[in-house]
Biotite code that builds the C-alpha atoms (Angstrom):
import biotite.structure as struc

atoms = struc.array([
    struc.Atom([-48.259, -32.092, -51.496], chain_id="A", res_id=1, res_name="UNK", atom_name="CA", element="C"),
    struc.Atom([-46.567, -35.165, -52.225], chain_id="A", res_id=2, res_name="UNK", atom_name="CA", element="C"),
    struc.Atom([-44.896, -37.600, -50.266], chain_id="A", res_id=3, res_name="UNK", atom_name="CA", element="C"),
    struc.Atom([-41.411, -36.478, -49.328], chain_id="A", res_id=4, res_name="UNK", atom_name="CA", element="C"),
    struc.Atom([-41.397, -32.895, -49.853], chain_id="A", res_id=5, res_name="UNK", atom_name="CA", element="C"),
    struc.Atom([-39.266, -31.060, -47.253], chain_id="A", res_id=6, res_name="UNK", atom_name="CA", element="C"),
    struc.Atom([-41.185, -29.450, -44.380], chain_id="A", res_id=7, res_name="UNK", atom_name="CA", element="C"),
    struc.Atom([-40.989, -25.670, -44.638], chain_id="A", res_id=8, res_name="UNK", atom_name="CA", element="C"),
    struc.Atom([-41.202, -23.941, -41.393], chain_id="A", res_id=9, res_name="UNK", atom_name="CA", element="C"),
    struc.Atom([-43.370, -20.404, -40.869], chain_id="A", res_id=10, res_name="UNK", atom_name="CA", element="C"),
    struc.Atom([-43.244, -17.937, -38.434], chain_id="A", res_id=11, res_name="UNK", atom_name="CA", element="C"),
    struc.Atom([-46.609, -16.054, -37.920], chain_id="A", res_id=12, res_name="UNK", atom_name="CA", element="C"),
    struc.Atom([-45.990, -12.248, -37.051], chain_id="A", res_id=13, res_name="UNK", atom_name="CA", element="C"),
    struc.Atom([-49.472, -10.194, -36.063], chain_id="A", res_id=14, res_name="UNK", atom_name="CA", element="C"),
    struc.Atom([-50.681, -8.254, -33.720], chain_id="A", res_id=15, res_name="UNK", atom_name="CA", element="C"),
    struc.Atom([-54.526, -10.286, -33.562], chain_id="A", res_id=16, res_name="UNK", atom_name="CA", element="C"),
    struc.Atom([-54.042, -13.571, -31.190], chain_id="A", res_id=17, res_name="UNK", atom_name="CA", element="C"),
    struc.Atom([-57.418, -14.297, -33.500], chain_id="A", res_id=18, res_name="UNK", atom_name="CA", element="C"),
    struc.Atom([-55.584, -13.917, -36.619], chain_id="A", res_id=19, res_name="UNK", atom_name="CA", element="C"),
    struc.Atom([-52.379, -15.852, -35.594], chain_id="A", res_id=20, res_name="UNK", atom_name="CA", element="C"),
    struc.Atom([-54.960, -18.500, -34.368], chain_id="A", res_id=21, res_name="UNK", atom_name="CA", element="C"),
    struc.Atom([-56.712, -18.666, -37.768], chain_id="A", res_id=22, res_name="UNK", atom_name="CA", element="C"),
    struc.Atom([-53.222, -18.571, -39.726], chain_id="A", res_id=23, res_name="UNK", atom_name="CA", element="C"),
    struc.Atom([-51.946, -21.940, -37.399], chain_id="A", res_id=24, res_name="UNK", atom_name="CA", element="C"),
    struc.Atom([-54.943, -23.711, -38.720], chain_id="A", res_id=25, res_name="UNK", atom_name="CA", element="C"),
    struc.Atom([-54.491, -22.649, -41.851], chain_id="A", res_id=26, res_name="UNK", atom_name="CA", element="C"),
    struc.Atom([-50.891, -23.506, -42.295], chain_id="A", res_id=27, res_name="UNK", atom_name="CA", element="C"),
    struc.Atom([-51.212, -26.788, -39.859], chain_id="A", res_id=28, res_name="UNK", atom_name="CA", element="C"),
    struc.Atom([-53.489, -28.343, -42.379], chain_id="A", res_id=29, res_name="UNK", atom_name="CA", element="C"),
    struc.Atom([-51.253, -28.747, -45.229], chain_id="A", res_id=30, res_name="UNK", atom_name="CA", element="C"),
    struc.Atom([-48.695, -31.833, -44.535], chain_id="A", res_id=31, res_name="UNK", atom_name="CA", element="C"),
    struc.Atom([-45.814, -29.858, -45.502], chain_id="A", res_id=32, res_name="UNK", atom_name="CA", element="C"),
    struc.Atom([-45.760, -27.061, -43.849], chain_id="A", res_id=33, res_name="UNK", atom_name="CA", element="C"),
    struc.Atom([-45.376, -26.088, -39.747], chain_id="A", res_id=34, res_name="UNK", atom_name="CA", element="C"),
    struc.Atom([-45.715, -23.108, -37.972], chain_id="A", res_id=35, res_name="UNK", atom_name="CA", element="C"),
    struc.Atom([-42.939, -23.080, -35.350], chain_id="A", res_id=36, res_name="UNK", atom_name="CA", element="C"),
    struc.Atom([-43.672, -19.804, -33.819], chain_id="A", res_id=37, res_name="UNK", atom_name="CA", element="C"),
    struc.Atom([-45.959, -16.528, -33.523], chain_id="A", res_id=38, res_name="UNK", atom_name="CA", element="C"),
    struc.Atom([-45.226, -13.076, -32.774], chain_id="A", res_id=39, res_name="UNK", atom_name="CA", element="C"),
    struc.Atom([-47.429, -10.176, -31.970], chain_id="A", res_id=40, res_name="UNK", atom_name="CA", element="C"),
    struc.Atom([-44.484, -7.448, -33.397], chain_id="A", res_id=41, res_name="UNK", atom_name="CA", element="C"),
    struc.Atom([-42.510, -6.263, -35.222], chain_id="A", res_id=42, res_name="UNK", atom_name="CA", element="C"),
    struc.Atom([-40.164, -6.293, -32.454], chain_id="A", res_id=43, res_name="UNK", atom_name="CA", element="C"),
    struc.Atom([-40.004, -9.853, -31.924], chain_id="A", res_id=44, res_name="UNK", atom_name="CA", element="C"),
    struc.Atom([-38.928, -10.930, -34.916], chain_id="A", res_id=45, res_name="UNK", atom_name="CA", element="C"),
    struc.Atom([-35.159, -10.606, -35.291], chain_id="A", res_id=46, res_name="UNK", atom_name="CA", element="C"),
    struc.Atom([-34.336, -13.030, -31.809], chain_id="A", res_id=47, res_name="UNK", atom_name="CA", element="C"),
    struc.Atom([-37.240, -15.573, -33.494], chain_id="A", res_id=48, res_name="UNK", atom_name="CA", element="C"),
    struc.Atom([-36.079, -15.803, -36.292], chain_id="A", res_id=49, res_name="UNK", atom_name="CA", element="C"),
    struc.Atom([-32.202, -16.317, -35.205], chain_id="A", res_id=50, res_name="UNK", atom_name="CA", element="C"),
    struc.Atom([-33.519, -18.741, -32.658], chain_id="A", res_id=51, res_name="UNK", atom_name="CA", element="C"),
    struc.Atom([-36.122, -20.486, -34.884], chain_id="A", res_id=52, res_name="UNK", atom_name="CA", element="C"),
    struc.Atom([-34.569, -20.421, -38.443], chain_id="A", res_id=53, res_name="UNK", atom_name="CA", element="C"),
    struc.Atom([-37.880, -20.240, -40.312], chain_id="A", res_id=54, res_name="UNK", atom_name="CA", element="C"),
    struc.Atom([-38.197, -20.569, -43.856], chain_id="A", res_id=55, res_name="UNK", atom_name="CA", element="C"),
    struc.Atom([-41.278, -17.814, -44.412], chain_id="A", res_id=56, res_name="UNK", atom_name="CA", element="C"),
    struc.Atom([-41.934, -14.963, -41.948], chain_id="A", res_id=57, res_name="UNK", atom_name="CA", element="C"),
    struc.Atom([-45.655, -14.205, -42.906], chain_id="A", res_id=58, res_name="UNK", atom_name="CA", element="C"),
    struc.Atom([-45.804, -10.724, -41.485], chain_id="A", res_id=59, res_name="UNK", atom_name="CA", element="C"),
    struc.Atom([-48.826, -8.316, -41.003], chain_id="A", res_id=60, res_name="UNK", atom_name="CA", element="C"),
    struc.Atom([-47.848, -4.424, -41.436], chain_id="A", res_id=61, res_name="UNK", atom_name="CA", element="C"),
    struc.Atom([-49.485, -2.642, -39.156], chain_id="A", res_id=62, res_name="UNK", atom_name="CA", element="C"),
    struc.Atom([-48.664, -3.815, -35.476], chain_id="A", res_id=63, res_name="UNK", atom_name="CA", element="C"),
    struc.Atom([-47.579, -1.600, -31.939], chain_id="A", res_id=64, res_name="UNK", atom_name="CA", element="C"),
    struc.Atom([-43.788, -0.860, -31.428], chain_id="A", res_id=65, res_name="UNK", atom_name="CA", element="C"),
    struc.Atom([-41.926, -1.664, -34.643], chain_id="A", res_id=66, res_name="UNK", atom_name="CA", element="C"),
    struc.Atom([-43.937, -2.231, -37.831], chain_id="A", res_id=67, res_name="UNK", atom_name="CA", element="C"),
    struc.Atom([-44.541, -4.977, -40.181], chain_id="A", res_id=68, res_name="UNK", atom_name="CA", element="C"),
    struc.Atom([-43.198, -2.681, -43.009], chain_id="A", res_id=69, res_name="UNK", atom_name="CA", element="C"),
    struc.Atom([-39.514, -1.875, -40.600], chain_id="A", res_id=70, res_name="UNK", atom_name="CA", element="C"),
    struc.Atom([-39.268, -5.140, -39.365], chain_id="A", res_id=71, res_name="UNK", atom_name="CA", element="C"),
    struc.Atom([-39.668, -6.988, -43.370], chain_id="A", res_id=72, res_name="UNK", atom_name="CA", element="C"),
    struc.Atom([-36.876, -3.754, -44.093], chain_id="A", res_id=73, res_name="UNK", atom_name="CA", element="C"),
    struc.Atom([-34.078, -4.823, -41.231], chain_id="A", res_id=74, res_name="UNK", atom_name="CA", element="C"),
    struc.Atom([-35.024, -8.710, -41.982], chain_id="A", res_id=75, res_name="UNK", atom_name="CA", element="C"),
    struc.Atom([-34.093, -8.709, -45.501], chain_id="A", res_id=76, res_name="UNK", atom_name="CA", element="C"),
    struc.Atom([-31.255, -6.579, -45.052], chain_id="A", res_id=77, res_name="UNK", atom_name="CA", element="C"),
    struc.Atom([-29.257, -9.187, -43.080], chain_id="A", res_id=78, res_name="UNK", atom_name="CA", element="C"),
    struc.Atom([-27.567, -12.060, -44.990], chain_id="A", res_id=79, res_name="UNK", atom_name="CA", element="C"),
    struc.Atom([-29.773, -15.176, -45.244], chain_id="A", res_id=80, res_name="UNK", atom_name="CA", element="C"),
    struc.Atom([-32.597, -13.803, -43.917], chain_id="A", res_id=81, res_name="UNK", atom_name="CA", element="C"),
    struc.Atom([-35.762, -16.381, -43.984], chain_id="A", res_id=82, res_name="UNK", atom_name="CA", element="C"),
    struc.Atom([-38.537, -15.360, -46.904], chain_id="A", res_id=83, res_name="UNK", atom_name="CA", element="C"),
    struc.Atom([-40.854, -12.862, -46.070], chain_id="A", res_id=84, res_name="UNK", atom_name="CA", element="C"),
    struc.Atom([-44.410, -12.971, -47.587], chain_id="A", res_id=85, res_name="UNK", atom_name="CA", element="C"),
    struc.Atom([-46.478, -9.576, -46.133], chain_id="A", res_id=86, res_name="UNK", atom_name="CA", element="C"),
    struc.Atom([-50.211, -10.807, -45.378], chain_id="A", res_id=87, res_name="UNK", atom_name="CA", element="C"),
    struc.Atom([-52.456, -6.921, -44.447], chain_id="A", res_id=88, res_name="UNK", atom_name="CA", element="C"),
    struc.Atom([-55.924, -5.730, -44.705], chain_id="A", res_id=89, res_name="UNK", atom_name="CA", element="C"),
    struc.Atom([-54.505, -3.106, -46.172], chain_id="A", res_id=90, res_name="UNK", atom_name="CA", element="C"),
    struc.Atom([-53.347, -2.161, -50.148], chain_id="A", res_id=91, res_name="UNK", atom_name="CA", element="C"),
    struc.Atom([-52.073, 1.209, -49.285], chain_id="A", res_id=92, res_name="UNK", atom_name="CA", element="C"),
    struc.Atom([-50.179, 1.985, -52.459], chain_id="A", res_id=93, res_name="UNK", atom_name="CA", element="C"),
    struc.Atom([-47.398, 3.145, -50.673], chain_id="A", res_id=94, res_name="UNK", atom_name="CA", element="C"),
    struc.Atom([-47.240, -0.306, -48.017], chain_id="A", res_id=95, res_name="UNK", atom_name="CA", element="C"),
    struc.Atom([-47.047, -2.049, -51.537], chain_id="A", res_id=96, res_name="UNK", atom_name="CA", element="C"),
    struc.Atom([-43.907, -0.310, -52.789], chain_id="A", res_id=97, res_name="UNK", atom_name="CA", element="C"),
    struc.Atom([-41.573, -0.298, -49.889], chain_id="A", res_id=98, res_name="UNK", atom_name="CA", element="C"),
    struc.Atom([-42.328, -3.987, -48.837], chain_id="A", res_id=99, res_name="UNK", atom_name="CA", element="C"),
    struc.Atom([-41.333, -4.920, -52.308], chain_id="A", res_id=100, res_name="UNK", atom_name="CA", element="C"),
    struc.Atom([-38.689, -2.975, -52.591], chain_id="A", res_id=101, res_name="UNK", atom_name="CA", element="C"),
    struc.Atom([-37.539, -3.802, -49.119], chain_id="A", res_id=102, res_name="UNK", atom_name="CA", element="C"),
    struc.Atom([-37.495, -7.327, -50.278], chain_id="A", res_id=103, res_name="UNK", atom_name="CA", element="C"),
    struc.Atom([-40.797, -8.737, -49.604], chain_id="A", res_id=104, res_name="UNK", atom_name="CA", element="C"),
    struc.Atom([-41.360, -11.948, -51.658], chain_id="A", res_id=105, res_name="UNK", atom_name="CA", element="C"),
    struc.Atom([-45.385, -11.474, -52.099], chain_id="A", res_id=106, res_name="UNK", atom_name="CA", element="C"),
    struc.Atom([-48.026, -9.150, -50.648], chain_id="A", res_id=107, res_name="UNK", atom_name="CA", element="C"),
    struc.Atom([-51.262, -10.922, -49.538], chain_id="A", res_id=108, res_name="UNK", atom_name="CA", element="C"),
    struc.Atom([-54.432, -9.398, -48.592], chain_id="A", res_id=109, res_name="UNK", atom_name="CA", element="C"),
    struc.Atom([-56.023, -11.282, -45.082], chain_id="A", res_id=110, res_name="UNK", atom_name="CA", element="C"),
    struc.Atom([-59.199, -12.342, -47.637], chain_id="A", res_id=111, res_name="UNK", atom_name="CA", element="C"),
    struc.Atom([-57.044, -14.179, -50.008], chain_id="A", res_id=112, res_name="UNK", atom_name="CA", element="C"),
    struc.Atom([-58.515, -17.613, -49.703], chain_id="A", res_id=113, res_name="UNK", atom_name="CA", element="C"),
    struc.Atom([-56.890, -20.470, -47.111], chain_id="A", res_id=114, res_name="UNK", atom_name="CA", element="C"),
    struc.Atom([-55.669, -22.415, -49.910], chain_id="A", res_id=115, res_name="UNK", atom_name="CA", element="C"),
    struc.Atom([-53.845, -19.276, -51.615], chain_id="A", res_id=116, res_name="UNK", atom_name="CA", element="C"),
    struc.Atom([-52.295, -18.898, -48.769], chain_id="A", res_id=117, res_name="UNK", atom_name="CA", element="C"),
    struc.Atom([-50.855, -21.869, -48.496], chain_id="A", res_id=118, res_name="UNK", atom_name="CA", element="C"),
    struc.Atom([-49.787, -22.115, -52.050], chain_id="A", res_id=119, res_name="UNK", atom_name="CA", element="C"),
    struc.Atom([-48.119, -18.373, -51.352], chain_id="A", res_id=120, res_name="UNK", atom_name="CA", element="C"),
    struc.Atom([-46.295, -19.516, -48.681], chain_id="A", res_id=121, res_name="UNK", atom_name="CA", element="C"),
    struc.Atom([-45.275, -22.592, -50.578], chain_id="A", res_id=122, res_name="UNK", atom_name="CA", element="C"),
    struc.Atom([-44.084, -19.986, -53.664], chain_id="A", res_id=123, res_name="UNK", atom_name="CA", element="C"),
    struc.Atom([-42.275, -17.583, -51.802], chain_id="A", res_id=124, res_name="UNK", atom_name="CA", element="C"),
    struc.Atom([-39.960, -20.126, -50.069], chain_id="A", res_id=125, res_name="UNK", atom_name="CA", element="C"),
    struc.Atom([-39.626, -21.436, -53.538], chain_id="A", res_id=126, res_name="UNK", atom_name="CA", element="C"),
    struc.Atom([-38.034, -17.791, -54.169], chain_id="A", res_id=127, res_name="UNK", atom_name="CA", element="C"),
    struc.Atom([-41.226, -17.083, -56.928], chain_id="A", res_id=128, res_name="UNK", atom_name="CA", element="C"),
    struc.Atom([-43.421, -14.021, -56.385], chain_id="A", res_id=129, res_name="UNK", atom_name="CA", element="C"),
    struc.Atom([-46.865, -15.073, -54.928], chain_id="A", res_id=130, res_name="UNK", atom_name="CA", element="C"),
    struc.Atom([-48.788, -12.570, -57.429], chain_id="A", res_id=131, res_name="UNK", atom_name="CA", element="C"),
    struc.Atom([-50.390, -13.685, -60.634], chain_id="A", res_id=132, res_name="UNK", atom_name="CA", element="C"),
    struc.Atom([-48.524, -11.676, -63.539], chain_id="A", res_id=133, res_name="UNK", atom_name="CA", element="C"),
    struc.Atom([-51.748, -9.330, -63.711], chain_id="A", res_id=134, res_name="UNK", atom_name="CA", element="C"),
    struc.Atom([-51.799, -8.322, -60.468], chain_id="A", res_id=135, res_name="UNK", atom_name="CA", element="C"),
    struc.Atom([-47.995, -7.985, -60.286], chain_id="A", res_id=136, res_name="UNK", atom_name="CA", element="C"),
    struc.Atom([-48.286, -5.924, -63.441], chain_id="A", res_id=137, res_name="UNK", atom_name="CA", element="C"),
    struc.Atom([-50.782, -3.374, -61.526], chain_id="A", res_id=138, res_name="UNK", atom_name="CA", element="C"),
    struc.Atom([-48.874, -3.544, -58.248], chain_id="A", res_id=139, res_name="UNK", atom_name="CA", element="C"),
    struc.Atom([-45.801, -2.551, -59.768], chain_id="A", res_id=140, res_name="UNK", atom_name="CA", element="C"),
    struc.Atom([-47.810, 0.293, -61.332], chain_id="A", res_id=141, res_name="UNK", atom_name="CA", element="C"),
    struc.Atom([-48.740, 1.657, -58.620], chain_id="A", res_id=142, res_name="UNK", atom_name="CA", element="C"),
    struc.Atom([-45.189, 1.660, -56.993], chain_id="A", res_id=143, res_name="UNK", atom_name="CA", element="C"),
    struc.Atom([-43.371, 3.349, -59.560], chain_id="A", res_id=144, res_name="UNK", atom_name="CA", element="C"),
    struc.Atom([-43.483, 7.095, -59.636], chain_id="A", res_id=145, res_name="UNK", atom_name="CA", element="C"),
    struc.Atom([-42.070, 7.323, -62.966], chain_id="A", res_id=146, res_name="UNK", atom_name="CA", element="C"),
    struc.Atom([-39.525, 10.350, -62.352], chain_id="A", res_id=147, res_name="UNK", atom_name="CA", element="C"),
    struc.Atom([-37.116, 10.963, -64.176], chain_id="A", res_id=148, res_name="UNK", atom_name="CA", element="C"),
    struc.Atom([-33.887, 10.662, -62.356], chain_id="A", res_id=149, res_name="UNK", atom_name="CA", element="C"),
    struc.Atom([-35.701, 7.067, -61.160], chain_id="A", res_id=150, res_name="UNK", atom_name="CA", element="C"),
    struc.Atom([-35.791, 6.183, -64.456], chain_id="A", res_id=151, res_name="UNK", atom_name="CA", element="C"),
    struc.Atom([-32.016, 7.483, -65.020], chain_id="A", res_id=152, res_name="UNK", atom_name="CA", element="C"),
    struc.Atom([-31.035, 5.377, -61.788], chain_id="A", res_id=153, res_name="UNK", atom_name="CA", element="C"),
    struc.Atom([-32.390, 2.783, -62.729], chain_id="A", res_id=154, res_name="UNK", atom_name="CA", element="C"),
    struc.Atom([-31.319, 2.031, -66.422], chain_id="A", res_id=155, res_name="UNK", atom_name="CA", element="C"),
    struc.Atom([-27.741, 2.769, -65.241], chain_id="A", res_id=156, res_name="UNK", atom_name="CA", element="C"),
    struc.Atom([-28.220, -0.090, -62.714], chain_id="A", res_id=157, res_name="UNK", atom_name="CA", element="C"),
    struc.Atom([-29.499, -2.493, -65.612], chain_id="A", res_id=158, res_name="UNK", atom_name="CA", element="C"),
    struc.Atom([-26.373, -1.642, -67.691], chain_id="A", res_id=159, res_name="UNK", atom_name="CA", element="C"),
    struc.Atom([-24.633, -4.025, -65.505], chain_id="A", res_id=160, res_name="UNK", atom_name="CA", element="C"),
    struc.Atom([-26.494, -6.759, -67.043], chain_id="A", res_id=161, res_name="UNK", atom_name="CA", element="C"),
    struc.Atom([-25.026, -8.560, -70.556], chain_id="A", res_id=162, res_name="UNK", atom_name="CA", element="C"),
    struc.Atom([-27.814, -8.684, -73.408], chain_id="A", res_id=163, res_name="UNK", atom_name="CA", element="C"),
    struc.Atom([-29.112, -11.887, -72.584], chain_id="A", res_id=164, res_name="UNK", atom_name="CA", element="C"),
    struc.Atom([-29.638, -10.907, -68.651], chain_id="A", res_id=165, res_name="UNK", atom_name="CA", element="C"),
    struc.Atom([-31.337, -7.906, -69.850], chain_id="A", res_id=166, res_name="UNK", atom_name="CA", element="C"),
    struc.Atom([-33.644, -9.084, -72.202], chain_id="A", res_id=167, res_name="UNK", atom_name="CA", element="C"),
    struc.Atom([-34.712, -11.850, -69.508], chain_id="A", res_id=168, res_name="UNK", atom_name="CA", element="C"),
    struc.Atom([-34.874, -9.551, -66.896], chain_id="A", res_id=169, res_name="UNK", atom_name="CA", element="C"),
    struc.Atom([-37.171, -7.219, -69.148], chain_id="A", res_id=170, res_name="UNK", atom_name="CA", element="C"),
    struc.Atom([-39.518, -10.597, -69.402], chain_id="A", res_id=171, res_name="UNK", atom_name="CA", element="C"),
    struc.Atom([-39.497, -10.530, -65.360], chain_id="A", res_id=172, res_name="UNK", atom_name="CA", element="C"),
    struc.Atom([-40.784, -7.371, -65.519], chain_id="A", res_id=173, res_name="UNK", atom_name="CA", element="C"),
    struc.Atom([-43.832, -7.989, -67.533], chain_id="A", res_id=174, res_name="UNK", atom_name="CA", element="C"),
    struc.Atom([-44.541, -10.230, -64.990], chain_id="A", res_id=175, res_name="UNK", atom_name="CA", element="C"),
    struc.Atom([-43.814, -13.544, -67.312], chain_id="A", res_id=176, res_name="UNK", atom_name="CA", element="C"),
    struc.Atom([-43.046, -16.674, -65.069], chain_id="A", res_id=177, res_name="UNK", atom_name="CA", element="C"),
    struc.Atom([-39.595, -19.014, -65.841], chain_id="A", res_id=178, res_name="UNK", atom_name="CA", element="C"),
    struc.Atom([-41.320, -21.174, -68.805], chain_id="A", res_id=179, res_name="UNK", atom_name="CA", element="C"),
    struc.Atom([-43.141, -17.811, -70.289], chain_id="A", res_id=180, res_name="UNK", atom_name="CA", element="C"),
    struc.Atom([-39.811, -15.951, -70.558], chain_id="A", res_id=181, res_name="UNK", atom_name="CA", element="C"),
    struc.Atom([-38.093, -20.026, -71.892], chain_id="A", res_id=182, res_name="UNK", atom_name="CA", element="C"),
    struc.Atom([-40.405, -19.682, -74.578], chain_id="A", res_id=183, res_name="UNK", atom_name="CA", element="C"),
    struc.Atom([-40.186, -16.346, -75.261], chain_id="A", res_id=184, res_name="UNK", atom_name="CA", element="C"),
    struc.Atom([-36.165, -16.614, -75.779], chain_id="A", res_id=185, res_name="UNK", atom_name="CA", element="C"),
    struc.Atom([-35.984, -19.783, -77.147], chain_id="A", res_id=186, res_name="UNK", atom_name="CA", element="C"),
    struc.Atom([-33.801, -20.884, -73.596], chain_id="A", res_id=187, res_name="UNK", atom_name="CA", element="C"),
    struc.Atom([-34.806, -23.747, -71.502], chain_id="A", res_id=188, res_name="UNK", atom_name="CA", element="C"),
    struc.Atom([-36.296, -23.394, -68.015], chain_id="A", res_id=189, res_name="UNK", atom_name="CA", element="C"),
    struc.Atom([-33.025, -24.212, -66.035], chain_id="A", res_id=190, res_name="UNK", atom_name="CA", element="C"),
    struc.Atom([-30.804, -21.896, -67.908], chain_id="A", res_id=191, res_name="UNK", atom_name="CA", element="C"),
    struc.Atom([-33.825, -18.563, -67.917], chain_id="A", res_id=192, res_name="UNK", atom_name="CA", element="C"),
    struc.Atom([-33.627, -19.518, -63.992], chain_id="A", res_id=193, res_name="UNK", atom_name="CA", element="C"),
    struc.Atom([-29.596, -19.195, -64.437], chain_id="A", res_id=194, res_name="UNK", atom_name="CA", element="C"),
    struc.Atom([-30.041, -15.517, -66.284], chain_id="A", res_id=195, res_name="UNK", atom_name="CA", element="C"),
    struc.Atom([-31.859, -14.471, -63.507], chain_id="A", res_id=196, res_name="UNK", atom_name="CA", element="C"),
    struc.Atom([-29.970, -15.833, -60.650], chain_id="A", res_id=197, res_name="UNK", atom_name="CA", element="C"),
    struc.Atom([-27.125, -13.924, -62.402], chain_id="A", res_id=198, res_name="UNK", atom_name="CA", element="C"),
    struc.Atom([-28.801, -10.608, -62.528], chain_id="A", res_id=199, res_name="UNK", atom_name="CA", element="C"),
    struc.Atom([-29.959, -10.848, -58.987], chain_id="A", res_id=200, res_name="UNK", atom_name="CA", element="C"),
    struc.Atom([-26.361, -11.262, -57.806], chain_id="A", res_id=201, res_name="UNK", atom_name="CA", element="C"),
    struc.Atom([-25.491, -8.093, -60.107], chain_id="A", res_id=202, res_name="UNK", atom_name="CA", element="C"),
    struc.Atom([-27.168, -5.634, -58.898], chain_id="A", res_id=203, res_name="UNK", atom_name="CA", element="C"),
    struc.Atom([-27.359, -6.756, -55.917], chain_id="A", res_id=204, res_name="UNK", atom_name="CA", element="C"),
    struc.Atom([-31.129, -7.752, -55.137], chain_id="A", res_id=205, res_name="UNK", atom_name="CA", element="C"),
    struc.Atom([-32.880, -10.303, -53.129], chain_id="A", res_id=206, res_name="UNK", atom_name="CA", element="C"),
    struc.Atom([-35.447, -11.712, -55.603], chain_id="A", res_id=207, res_name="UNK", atom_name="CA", element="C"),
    struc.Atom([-37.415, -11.240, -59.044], chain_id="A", res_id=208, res_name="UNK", atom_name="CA", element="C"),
    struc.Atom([-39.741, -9.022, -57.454], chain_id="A", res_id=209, res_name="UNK", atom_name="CA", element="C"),
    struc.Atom([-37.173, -6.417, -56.753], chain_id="A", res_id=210, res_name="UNK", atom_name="CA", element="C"),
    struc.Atom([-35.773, -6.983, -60.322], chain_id="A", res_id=211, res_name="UNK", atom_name="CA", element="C"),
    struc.Atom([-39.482, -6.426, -61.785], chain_id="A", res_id=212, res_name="UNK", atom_name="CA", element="C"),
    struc.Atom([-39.919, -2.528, -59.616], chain_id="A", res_id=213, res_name="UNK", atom_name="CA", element="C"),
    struc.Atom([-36.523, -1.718, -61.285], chain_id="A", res_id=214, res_name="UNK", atom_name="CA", element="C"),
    struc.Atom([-37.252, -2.854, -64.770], chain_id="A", res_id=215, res_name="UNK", atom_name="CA", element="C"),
    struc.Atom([-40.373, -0.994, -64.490], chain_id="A", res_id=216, res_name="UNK", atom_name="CA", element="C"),
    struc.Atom([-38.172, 1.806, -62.818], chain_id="A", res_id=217, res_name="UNK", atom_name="CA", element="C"),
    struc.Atom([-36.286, 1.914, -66.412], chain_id="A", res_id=218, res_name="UNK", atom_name="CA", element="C"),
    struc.Atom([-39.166, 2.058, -68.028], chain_id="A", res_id=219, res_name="UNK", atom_name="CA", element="C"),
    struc.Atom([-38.178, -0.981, -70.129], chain_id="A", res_id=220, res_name="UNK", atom_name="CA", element="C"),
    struc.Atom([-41.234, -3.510, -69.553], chain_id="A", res_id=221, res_name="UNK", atom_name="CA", element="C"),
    struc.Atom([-43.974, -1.375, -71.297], chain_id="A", res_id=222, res_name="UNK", atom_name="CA", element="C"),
])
């Protein structure tokens, strides 16, 4: 990274001493970011985060006492509650839709490459999903059920948005980053970024990943 980008601090929640080990040196070697605590649970978290303000929690799901999935569920619940990127061996389709929909910034599996990790963590507390658009596209997929009164839900939700919100927030859930969905509506980066801070604050969701599952939801991003 360059010079005089702000330090983002992590806090490493899994149950493997091994893992957390390998994640520290991981994390340690990139200049701007520091991992200023470890947990081995769920459990844990809440009084470390309070008492260590991180900016990412990178949580694994399955852990003794109270889960990676509950804990990411109760974190991002509360009001400015640290990101939380979900790093598993696991791609249970079911562990993929309720840590997005419980807020989860980005689900990692523990072979993603050191350097993707990194660049996820850097993402997420950027507020961006960590997923390439394809494999967004398939996650999402796999998390909706595509019944009915889901679908009924969740297009009454959307009519909250104006046109403009909508038809950005459709883009989102194609899985088109910022400058696809600028070029797409002939809008400039800043102001797409505007449309969707707007419809976040609508209906009431914590990022663009949760906006994407509900789009889908609608069944407005085929």
């Amino acid at each position: 990274m360059s010079d005089g980008a702000p330090m983002l601090n992590v806090l490493v929640v899994d149950d493997d001493p091994l893992v957390r080990a390998g994640l520290r040196m991981i994390l340690g070697g990139a200049g701007d970011l520091a991992v200023v605590g470890e947990a081995g649970s769920g459990t844990e978290v809440p009084a470390l985060v309070e008492r260590l303000r991180p900016d990412v929690v990178l949580m694994d799901l399955h852990m003794p006492g109270v889960d990676g999935l509950t804990a990411t569920e109760r974190l991002r619940s509360a009001p400015g509650a640290p990101e939380v990127l979900v790093l598993t061996a696991f791609e249970a389709d079911g562990h993929v839709r309720r840590a997005l929909r419980a807020g989860a910034g980005g689900f990692l599996l523990k072979d993603t490459p050191p350097a993707d990790i990194v660049a996820a963590v850097r993402r997420v507390a950027a507020g961006e999903p960590v997923l390439s658009p394809e494999v967004t596209r398939r996650l999402i997929g796999l998390a909706v059920g595509g019944a009915e009164d889901r679908r009924t839900a969740a297009r009454e939700r959307l009519a909250l948005l104006n046109e403009r919100e909508t038809e950005i927030a459709v883009e989102v859930g194609r899985g088109s980053a910022n400058a696809e969905i600028a070029a797409a509506v002939h809008l400039s980066v800043p102001t797409v970024k505007t449309h969707v801070s707007a419809a976040l604050a609508k209906l009431g969701l914590n990022n663009r990943v949760q906006l994407a599952l509900l789009v889908n939801d609608a069944g407005l991003a085929e």
